[in-house]
CHARMM-style PDB file with segment names, atoms N, HN, CA, C and O in Angstrom:
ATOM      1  N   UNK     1      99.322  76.295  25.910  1.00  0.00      PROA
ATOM      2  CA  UNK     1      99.371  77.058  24.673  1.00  0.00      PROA
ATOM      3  C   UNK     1      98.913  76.170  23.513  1.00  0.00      PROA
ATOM      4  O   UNK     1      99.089  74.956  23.409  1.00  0.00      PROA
ATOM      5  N   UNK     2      98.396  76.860  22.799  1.00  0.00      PROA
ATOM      6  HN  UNK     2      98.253  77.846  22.883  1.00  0.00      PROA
ATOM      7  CA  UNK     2      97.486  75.798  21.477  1.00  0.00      PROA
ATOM      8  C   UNK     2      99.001  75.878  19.923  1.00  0.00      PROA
ATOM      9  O   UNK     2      99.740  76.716  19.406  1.00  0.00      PROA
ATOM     10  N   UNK     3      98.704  74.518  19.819  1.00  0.00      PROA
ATOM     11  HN  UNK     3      98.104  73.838  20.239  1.00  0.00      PROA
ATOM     12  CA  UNK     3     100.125  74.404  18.902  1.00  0.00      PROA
ATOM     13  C   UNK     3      99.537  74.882  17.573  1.00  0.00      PROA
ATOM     14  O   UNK     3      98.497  74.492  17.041  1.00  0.00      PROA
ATOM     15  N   UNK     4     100.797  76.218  16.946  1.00  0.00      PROA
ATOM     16  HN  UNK     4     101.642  76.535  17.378  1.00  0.00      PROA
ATOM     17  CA  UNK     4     100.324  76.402  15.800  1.00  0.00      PROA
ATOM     18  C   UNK     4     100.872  75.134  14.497  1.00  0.00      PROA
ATOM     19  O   UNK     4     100.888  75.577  13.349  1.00  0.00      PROA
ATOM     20  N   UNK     5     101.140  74.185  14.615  1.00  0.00      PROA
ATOM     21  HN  UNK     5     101.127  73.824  15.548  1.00  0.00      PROA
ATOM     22  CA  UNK     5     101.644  73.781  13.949  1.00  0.00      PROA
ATOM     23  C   UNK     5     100.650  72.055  13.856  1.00  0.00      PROA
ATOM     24  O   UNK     5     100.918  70.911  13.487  1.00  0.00      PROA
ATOM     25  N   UNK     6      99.728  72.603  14.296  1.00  0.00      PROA
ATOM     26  HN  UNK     6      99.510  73.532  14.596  1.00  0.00      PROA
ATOM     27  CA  UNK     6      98.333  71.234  13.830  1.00  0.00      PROA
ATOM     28  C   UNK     6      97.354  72.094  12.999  1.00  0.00      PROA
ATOM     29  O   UNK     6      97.159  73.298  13.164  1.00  0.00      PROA
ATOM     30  N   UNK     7      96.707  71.215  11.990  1.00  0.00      PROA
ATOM     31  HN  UNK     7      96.865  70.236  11.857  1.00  0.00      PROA
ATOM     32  CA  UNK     7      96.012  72.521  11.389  1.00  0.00      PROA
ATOM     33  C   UNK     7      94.477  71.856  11.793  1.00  0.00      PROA
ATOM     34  O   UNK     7      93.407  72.012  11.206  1.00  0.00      PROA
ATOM     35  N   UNK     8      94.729  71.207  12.790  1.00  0.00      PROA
ATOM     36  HN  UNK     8      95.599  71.080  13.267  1.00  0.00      PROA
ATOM     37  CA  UNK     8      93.273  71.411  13.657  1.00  0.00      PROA
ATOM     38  C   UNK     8      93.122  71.977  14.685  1.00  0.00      PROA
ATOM     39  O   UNK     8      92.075  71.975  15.333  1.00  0.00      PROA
ATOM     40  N   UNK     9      94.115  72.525  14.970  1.00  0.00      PROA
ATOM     41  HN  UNK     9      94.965  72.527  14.443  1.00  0.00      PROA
ATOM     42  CA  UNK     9      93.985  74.010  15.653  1.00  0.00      PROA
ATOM     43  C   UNK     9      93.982  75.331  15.556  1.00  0.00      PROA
ATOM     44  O   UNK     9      94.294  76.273  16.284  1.00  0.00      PROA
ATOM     45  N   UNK    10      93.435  75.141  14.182  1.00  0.00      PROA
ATOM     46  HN  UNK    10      93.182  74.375  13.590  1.00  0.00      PROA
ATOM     47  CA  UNK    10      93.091  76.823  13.260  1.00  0.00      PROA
ATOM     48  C   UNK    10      91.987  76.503  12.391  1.00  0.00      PROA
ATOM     49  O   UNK    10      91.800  75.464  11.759  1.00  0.00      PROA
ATOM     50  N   UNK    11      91.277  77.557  12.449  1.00  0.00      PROA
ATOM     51  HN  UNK    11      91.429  78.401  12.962  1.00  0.00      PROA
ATOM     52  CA  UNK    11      90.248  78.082  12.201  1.00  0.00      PROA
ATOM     53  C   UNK    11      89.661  79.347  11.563  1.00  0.00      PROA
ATOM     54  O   UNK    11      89.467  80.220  12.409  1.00  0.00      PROA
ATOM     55  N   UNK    12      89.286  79.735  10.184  1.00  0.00      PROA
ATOM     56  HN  UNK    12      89.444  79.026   9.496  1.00  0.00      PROA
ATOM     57  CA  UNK    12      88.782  80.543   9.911  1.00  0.00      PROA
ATOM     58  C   UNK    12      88.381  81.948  10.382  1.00  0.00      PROA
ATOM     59  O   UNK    12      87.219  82.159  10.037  1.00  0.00      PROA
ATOM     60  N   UNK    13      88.928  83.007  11.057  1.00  0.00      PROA
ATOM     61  HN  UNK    13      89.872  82.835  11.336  1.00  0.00      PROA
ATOM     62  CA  UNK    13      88.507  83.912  11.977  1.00  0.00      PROA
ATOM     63  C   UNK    13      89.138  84.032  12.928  1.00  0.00      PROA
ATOM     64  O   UNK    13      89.058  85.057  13.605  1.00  0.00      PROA
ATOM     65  N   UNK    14      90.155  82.746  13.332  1.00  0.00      PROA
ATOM     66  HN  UNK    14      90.219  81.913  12.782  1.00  0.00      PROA
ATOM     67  CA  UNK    14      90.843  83.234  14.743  1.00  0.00      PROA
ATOM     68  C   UNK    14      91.980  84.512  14.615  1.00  0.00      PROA
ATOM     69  O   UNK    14      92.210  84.993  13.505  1.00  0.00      PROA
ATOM     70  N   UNK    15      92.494  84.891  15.528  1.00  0.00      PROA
ATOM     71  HN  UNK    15      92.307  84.501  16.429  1.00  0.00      PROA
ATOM     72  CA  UNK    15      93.273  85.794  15.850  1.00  0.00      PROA
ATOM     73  C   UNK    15      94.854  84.884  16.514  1.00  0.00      PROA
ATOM     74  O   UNK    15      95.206  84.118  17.410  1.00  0.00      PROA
ATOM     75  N   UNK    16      95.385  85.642  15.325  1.00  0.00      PROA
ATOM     76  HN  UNK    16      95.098  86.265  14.597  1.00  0.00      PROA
ATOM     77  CA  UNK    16      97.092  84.405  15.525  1.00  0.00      PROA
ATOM     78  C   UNK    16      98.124  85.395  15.140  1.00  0.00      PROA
ATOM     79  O   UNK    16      97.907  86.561  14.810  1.00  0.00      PROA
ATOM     80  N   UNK    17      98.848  85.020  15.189  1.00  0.00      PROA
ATOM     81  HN  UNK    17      99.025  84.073  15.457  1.00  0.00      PROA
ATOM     82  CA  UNK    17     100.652  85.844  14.875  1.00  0.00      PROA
ATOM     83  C   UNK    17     101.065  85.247  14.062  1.00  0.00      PROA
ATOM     84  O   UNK    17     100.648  84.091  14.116  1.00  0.00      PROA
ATOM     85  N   UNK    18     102.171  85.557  12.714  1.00  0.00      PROA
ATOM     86  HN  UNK    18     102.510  86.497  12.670  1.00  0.00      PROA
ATOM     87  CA  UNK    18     102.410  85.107  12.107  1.00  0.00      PROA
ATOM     88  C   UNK    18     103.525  85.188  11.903  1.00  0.00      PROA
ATOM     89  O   UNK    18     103.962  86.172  12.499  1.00  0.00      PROA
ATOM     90  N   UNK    19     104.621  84.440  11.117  1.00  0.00      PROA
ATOM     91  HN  UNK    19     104.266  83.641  10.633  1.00  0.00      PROA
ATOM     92  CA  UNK    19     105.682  84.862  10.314  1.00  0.00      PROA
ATOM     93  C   UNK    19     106.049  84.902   9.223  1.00  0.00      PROA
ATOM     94  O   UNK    19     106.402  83.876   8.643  1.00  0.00      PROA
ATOM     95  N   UNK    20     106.068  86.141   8.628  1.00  0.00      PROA
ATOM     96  HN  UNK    20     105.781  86.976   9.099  1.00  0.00      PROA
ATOM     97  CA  UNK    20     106.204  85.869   6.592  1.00  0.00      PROA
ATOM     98  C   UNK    20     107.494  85.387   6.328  1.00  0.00      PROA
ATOM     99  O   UNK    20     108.489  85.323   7.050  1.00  0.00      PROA
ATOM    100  N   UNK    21     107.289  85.048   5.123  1.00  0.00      PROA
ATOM    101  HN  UNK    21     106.481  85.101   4.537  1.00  0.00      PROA
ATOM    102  CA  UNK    21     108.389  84.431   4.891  1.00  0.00      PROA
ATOM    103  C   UNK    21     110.066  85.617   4.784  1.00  0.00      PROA
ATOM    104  O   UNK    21     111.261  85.322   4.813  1.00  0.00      PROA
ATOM    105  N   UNK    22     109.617  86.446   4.707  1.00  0.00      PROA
ATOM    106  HN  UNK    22     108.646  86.685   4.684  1.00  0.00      PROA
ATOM    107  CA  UNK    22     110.703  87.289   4.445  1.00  0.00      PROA
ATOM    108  C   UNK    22     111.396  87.872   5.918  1.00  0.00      PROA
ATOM    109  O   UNK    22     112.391  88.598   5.934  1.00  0.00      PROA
ATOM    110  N   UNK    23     110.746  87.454   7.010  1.00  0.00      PROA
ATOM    111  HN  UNK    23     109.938  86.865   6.996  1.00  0.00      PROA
ATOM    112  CA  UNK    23     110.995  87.582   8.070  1.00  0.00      PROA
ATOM    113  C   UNK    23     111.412  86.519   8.819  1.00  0.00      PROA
ATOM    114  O   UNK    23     111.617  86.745  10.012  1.00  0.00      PROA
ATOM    115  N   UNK    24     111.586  85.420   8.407  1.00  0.00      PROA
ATOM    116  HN  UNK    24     111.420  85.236   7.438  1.00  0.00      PROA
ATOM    117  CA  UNK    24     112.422  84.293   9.289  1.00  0.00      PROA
ATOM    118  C   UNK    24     113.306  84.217  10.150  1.00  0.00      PROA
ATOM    119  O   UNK    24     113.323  83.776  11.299  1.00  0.00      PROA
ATOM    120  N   UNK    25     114.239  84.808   9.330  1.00  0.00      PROA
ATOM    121  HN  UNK    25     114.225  85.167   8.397  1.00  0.00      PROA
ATOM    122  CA  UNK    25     115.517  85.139  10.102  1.00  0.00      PROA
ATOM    123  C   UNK    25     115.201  86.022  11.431  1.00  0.00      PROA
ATOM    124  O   UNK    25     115.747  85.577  12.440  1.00  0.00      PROA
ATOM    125  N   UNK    26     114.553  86.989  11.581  1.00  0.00      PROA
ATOM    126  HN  UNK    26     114.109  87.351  10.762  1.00  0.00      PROA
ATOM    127  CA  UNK    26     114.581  87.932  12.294  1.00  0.00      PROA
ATOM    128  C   UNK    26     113.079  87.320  13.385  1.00  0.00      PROA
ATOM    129  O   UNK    26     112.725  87.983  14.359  1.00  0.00      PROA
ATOM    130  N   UNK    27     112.697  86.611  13.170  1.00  0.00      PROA
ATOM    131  HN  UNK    27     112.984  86.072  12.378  1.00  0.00      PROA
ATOM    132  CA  UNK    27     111.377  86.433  13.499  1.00  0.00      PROA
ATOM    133  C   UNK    27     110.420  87.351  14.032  1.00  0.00      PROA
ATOM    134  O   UNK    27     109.829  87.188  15.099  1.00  0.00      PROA
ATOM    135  N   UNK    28     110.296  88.238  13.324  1.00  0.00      PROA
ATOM    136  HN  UNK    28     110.776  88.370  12.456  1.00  0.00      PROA
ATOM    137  CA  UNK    28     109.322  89.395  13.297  1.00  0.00      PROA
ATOM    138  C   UNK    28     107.758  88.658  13.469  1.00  0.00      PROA
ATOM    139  O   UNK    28     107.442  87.948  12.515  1.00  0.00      PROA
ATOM    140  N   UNK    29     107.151  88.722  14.151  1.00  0.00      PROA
ATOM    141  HN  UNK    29     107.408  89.299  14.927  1.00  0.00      PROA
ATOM    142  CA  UNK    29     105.576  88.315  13.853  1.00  0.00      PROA
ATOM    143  C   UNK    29     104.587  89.418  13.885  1.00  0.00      PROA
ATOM    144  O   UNK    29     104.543  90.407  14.617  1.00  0.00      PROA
ATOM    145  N   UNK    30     103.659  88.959  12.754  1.00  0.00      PROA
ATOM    146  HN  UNK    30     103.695  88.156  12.159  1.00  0.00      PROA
ATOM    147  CA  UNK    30     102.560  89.752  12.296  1.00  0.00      PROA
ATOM    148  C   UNK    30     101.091  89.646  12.714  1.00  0.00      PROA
ATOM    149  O   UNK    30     100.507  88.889  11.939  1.00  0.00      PROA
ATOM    150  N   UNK    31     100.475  90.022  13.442  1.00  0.00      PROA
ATOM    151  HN  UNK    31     100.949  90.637  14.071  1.00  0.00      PROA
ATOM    152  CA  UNK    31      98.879  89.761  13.562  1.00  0.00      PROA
ATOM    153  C   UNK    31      97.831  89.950  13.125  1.00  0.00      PROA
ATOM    154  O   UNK    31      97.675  90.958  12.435  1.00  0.00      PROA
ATOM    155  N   UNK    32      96.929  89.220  13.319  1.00  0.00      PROA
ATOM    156  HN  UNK    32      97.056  88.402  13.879  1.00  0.00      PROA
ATOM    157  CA  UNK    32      95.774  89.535  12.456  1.00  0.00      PROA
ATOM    158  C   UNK    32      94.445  88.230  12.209  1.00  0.00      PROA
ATOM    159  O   UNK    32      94.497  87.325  13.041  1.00  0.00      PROA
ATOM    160  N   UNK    33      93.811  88.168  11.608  1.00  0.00      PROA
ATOM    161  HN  UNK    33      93.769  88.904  10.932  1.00  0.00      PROA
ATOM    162  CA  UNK    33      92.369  87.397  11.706  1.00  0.00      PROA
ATOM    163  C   UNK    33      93.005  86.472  10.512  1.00  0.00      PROA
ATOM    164  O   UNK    33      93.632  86.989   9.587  1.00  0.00      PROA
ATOM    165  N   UNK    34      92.818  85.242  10.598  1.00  0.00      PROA
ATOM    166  HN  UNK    34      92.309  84.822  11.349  1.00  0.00      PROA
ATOM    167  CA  UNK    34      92.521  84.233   9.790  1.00  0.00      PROA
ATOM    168  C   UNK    34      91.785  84.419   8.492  1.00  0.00      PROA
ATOM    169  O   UNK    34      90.707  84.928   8.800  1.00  0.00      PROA
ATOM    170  N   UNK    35      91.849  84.239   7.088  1.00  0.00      PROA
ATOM    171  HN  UNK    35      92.725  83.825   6.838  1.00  0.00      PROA
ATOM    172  CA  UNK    35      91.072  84.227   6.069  1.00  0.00      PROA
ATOM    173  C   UNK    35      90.714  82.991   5.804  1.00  0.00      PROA
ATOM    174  O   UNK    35      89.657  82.361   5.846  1.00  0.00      PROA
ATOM    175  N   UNK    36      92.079  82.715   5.452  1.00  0.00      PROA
ATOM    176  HN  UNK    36      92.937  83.227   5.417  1.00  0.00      PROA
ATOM    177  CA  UNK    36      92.324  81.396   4.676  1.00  0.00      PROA
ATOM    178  C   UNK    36      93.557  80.191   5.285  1.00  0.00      PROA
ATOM    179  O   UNK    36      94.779  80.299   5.178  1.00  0.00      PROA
ATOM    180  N   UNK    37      92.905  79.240   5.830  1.00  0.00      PROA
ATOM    181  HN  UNK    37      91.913  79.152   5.917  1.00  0.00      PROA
ATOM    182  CA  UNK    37      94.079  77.853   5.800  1.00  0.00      PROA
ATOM    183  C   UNK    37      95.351  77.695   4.479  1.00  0.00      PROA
ATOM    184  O   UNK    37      94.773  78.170   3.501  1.00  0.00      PROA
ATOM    185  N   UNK    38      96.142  77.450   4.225  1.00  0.00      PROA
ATOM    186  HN  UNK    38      96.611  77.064   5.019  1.00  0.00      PROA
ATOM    187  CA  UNK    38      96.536  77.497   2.966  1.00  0.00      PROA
ATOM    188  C   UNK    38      97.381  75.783   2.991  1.00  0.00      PROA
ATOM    189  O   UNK    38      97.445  75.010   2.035  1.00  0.00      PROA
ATOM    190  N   UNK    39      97.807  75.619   4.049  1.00  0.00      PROA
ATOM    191  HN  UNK    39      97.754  76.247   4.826  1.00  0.00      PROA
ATOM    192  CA  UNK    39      98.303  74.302   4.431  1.00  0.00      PROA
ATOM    193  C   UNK    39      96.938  73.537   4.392  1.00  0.00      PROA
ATOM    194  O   UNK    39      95.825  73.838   4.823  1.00  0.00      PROA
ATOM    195  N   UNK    40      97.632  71.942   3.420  1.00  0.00      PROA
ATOM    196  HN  UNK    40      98.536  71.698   3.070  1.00  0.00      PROA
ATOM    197  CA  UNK    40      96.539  70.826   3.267  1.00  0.00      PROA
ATOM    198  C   UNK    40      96.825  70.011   4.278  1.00  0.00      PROA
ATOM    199  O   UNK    40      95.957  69.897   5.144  1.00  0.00      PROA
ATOM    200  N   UNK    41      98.124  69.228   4.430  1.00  0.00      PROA
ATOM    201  HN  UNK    41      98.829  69.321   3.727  1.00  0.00      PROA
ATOM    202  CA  UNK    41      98.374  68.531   5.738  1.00  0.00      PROA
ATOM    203  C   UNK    41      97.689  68.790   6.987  1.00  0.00      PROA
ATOM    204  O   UNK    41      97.247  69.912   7.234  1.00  0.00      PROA
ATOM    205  N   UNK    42      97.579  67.867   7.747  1.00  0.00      PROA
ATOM    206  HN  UNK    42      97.938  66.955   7.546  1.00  0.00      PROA
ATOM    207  CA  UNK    42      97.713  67.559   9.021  1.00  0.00      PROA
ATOM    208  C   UNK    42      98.442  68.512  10.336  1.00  0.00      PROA
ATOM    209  O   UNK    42      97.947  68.873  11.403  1.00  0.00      PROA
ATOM    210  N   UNK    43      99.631  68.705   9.834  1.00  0.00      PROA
ATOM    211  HN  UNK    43     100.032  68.412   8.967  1.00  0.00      PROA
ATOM    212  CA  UNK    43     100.428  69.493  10.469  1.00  0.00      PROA
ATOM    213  C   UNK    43     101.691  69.708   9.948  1.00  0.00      PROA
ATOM    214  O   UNK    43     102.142  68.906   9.130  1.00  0.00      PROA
ATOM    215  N   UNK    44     102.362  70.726  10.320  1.00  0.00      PROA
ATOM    216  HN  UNK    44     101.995  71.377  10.985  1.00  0.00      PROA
ATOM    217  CA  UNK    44     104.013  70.596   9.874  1.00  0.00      PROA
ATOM    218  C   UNK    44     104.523  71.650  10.905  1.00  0.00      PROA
ATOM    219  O   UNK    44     104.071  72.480  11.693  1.00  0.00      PROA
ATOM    220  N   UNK    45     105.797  71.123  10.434  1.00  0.00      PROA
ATOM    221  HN  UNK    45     106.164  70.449   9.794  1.00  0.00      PROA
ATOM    222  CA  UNK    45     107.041  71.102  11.716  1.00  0.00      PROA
ATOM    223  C   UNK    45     107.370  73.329  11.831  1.00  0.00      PROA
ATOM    224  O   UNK    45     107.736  73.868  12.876  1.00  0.00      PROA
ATOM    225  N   UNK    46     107.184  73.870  10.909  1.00  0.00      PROA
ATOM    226  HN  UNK    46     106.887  73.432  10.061  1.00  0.00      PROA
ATOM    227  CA  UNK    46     107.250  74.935  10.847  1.00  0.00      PROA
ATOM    228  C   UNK    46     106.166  75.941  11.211  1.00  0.00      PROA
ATOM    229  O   UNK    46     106.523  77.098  11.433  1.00  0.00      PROA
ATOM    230  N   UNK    47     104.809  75.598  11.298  1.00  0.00      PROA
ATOM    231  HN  UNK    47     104.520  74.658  11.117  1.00  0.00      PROA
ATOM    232  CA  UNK    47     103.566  76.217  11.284  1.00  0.00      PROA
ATOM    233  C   UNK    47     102.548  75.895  10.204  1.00  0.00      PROA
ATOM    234  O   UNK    47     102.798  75.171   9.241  1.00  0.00      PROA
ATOM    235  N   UNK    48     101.438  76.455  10.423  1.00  0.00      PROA
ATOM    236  HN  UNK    48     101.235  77.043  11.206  1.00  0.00      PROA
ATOM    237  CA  UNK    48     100.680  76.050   9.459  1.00  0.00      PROA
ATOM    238  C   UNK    48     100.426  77.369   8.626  1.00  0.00      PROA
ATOM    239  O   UNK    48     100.040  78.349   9.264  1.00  0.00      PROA
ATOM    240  N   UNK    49     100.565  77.462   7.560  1.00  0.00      PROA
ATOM    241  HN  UNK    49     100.879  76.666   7.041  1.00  0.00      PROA
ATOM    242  CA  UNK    49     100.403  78.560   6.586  1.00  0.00      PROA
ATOM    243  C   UNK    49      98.917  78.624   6.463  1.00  0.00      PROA
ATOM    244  O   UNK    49      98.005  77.798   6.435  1.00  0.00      PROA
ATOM    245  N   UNK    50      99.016  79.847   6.403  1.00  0.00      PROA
ATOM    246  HN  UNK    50      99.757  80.518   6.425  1.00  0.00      PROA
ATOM    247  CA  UNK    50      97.591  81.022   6.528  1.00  0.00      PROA
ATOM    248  C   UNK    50      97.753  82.240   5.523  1.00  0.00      PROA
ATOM    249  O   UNK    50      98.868  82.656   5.211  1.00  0.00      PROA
ATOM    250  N   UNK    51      96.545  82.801   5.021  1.00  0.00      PROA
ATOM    251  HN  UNK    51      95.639  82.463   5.274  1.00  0.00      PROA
ATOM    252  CA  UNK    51      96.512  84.006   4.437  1.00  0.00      PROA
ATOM    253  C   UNK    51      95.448  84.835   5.937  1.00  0.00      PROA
ATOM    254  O   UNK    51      94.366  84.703   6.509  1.00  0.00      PROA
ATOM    255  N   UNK    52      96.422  85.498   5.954  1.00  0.00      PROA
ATOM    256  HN  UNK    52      97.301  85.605   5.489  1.00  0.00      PROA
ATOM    257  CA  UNK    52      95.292  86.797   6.882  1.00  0.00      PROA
ATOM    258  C   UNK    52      94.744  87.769   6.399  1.00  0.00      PROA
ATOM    259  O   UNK    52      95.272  88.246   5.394  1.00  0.00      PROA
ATOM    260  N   UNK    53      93.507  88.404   6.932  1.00  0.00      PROA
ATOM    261  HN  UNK    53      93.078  88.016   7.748  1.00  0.00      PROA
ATOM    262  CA  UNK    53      92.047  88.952   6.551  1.00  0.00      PROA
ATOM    263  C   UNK    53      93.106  89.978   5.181  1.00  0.00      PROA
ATOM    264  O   UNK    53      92.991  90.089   3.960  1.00  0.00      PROA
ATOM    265  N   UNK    54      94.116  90.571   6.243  1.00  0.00      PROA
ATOM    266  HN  UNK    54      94.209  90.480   7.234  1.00  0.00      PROA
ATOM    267  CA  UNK    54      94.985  91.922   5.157  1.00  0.00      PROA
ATOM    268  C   UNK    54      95.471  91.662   3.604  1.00  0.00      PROA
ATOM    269  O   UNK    54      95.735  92.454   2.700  1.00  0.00      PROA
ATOM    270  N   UNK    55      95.485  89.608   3.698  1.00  0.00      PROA
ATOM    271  HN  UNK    55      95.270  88.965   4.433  1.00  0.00      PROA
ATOM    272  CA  UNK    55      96.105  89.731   2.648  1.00  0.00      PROA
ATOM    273  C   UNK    55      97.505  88.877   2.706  1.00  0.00      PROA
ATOM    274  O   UNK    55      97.997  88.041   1.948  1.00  0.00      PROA
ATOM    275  N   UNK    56      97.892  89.416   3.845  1.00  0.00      PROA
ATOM    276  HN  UNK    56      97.492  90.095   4.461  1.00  0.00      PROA
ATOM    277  CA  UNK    56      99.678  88.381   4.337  1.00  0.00      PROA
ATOM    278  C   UNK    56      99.490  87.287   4.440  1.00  0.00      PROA
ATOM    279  O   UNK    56      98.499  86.655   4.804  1.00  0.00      PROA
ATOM    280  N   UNK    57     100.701  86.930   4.036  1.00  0.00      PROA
ATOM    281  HN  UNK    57     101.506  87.444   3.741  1.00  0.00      PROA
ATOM    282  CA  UNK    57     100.769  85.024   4.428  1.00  0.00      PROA
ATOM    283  C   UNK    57     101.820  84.691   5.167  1.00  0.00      PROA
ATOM    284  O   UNK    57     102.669  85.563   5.351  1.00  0.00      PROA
ATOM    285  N   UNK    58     101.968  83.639   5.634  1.00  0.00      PROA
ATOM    286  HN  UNK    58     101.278  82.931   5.484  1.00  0.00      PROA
ATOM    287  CA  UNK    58     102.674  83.670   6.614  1.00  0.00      PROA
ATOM    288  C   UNK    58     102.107  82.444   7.734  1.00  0.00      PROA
ATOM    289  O   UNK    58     100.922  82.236   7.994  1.00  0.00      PROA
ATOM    290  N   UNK    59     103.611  81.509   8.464  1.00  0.00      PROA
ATOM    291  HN  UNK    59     104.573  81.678   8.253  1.00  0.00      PROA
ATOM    292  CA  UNK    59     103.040  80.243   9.018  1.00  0.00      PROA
ATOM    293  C   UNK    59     103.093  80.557  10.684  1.00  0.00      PROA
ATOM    294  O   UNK    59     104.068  80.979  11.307  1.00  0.00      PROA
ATOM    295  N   UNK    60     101.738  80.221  11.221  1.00  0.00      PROA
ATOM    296  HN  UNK    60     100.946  79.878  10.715  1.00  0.00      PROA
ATOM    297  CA  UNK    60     101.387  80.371  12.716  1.00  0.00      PROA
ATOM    298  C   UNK    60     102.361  79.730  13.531  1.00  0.00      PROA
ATOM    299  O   UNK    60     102.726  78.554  13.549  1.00  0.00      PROA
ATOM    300  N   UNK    61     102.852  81.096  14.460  1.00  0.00      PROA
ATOM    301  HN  UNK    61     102.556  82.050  14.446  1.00  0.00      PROA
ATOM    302  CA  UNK    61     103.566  80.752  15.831  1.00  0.00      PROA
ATOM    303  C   UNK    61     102.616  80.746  16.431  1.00  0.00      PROA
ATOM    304  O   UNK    61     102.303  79.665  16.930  1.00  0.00      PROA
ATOM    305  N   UNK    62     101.867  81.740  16.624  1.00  0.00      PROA
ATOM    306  HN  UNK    62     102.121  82.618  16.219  1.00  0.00      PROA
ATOM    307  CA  UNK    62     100.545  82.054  17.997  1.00  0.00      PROA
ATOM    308  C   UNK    62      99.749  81.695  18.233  1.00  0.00      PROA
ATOM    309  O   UNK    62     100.308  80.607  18.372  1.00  0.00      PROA
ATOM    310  N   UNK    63      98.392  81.400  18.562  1.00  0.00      PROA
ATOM    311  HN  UNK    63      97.938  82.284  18.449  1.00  0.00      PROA
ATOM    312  CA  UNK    63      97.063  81.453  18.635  1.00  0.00      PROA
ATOM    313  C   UNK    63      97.080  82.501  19.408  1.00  0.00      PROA
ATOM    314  O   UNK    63      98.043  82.665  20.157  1.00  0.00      PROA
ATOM    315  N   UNK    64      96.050  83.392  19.382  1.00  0.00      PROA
ATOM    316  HN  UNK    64      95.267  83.259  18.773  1.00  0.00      PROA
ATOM    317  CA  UNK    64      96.048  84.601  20.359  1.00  0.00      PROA
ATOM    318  C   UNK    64      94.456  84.375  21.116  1.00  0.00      PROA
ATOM    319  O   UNK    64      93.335  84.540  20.634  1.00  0.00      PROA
ATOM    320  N   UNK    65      94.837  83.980  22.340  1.00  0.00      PROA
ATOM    321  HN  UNK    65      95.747  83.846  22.732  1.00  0.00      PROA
ATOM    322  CA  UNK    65      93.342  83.577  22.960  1.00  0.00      PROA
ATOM    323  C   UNK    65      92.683  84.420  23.513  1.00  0.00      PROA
ATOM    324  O   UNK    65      93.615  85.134  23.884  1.00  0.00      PROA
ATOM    325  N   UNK    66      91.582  85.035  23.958  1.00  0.00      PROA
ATOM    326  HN  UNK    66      90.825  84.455  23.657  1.00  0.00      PROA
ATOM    327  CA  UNK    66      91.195  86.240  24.752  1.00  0.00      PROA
ATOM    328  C   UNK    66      90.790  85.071  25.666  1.00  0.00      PROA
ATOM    329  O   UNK    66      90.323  83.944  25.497  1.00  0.00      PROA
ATOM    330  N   UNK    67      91.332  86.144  27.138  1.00  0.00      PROA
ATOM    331  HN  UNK    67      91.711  87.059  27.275  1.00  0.00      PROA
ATOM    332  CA  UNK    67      90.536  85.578  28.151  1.00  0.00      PROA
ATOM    333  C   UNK    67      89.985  86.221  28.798  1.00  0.00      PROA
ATOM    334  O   UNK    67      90.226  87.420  28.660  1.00  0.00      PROA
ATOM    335  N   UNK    68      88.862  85.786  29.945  1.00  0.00      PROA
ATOM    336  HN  UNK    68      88.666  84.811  30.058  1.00  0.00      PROA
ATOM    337  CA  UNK    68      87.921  86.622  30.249  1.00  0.00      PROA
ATOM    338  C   UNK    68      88.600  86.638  31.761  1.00  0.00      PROA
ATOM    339  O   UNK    68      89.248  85.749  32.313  1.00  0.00      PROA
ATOM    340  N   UNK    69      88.239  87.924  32.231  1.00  0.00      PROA
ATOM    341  HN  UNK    69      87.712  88.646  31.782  1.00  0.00      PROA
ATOM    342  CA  UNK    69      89.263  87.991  33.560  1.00  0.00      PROA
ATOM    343  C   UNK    69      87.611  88.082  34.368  1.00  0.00      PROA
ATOM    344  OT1 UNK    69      87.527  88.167  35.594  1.00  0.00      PROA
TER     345      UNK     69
END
């Protein structure tokens, strides 16, 4: 599984899950396409914060990989 919590393992366009902040507790995750990196670091211990294509923000649990069967 690709760690969301390096931010050299995100990329502009990928397809990831997220968690907003208002959803922590409950850990609800949200999906959707990459816009924007929003995290400057390296990495952190929580995820790496993203704005997705919709607009949400919110720090990567997922990478969502397609595979080819």
């Amino acid at each position: 599984m690709i760690d969301g919590r390096q931010r050299k393992n995100i990329q502009i366009g990928l397809f990831v899950e997220i968690v907003q902040k208002p959803h922590q507790r409950s850990g609800e995750l949200t999906s959707g396409k990459v816009a924007k990196i929003l995290t400057k670091s390296p990495n952190h211990p929580y995820g790496i914060k993203v704005r997705l294509e919709s607009g949400l923000v919110g720090r990567v649990k997922n990478i969502i990989t397609l595979q080819k069967s």
